[in-house]
N, C-alpha and C positions, 0 to 999 in steps of 0.2 A: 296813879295810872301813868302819868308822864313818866315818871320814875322807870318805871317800868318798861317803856317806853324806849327811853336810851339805854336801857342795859339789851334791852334786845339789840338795837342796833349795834352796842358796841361789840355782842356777842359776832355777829353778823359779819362787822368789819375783822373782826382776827383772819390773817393769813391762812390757809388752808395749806397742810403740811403736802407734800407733790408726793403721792404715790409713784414708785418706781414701774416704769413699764416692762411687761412684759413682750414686748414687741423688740426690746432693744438688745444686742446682739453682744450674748453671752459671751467672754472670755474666760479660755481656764489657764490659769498655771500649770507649772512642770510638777508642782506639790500637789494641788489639786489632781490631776494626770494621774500619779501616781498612786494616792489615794483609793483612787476609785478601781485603776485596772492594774494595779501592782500583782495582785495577785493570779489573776488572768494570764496576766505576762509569764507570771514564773511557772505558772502551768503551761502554759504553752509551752515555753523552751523547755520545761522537763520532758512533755511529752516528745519534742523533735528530740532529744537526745536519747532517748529510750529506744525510740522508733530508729536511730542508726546504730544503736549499741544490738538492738533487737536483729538487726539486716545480719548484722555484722557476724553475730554469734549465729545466725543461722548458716550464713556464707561460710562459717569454720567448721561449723558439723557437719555441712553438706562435704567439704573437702575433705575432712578428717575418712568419714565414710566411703568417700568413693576413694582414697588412696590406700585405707585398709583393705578393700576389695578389692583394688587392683593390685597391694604388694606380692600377692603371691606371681601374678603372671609375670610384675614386672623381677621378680627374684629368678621365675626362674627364665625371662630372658636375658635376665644378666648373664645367667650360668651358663646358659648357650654361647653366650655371645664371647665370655672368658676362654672357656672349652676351643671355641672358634679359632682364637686366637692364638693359643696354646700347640693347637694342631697346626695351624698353619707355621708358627715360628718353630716348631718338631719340622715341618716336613721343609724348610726353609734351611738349618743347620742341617740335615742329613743329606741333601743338595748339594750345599756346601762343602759338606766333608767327601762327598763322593759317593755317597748311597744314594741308591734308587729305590724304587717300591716295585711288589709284584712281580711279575715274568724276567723283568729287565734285573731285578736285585737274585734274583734263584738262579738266572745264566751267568753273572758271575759269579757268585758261588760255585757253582759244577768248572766251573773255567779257573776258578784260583784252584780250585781243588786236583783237576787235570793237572794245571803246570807244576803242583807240586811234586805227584809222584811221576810224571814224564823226567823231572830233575834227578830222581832218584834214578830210575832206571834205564836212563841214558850213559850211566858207565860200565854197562854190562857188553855183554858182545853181541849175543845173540836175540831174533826178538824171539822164541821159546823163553830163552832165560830173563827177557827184559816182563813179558807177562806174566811170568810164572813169579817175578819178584814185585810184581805190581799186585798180583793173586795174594802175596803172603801179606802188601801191607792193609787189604781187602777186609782179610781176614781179622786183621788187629782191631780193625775200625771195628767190624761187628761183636768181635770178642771184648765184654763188661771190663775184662782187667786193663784193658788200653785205651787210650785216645780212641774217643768219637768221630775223630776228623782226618780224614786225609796229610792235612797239611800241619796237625798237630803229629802224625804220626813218622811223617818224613821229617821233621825236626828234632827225633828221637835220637840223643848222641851213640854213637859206635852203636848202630844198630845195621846198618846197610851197607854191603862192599863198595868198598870206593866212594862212596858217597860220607863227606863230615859237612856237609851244609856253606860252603866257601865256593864252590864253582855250581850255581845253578841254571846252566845253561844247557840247553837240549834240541833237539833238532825237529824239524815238524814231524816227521815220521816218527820219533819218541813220544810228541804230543797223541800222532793216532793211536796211536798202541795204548799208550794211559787210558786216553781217552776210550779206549772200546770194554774197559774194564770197568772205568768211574762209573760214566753215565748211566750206563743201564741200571748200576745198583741205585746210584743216587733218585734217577728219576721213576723206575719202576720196581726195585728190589731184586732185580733179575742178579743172581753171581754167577761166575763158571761150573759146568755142569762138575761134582764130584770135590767143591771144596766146602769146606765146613771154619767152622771162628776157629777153631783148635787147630789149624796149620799157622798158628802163627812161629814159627821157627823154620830156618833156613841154613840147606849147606850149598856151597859153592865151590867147584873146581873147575880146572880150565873149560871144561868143554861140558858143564851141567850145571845146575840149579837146583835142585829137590828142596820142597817143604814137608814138614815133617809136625806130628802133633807131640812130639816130645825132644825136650832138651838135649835129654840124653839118649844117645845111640844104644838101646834097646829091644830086644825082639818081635817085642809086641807093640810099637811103635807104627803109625801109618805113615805113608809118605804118598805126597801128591803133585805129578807136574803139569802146567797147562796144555791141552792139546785141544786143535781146533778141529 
């Protein structure tokens, strides 16, 4: 019984191993750390990369889209805006060179075209024979086989008395005289009453003029002089 006795007590006396408390404040490692939310982590930065790759790629479709819908309008304000420019640097060199537009470019015209055949028929004597040879070069213009123009038509070598294109000087009343025969055709079609494209041929002697629808001096030939 004594026996017994001290082994209880010796049981009794042994140290009691110190349970760890749980009251005492946990530390964790960068290993431990990792462990547990490593994978947390990597989902989460996958998901924020996704989510600006995701912005990103919608921000490019949005643009792609609204710039294909607008190419057209912007194509064709480019084309306008080319066009724009085009015409303005057209009407910029025609400025420059001396052309106008409109009412101001057709007056000269009718006015290059007077002083040409005023040049012509300013070495004649008379104004009968000075209109009556302004009539024949009239005629030329409207007649298919010759010059369209006035002033391609007075530049027609050995075709005019006294006239080779080297003294083209004339006097204002040669101007009026051209002039009452151009303008009217030029601006309203009106010619002298009784000539036709087919006088374009002419004789000349001191004191006449006659146009005539043939070259040659023939019977049946017409001839026409201006009378007002």
């Amino acid at each position: 019984m004594d026996e017994n006795r001290n082994m209880i007590r010796f049981w009794a006396e042994q140290p009691v191993e110190e349970q760890p408390s749980m009251s005492r404040h946990y530390r964790m490692d960068g290993k431990e750390f990792t462990r547990r939310y490593g994978i947390a982590l990597i989902l989460a930065a996958a998901f924020t990369v996704y989510t600006i790759l995701l912005a990103n790629f919608v921000d490019y479709r949005a643009e792609k889209r609204v710039r294909e819908e607008l190419q057209p309008s912007l194509e064709r304000l480019e084309l306008y805006e080319n066009r724009e420019r085009m015409e303005k640097a057209q009407a910029e060199a025609a400025a420059a060179a001396g052309f106008v537009t409109g009412e101001a470019s057709k007056e000269q015209h009718i006015q290059r075209e007077i002083d040409a055949v005023a040049a012509v028929i300013a070495k004649l004597s008379t104004d009968q024979m000075k209109l009556t040879e302004a009539s024949c070069m009239l005629a030329r213009v409207m007649n298919p086989s010759y010059p369209d123009s006035f002033q391609t038509v007075a530049n027609q070598e050995k075709q005019w008395m006294f006239y080779d294109g080297s003294d083209k000087t004339f006097s204002q009343h040669d101007k009026e005289l051209a002039e009452s025969i151009v303008r009217p055709y030029l601006e309203s079609g009106i010619i002298p009453n009784g000539l036709t494209s087919e006088m374009v041929y002419g004789a000349w002697s001191t004191n006449d003029f006659v146009l005539r629808d043939s070259y040659e001096n023939t019977a049946n030939m017409h001839t026409w002089r201006y009378s007002s």
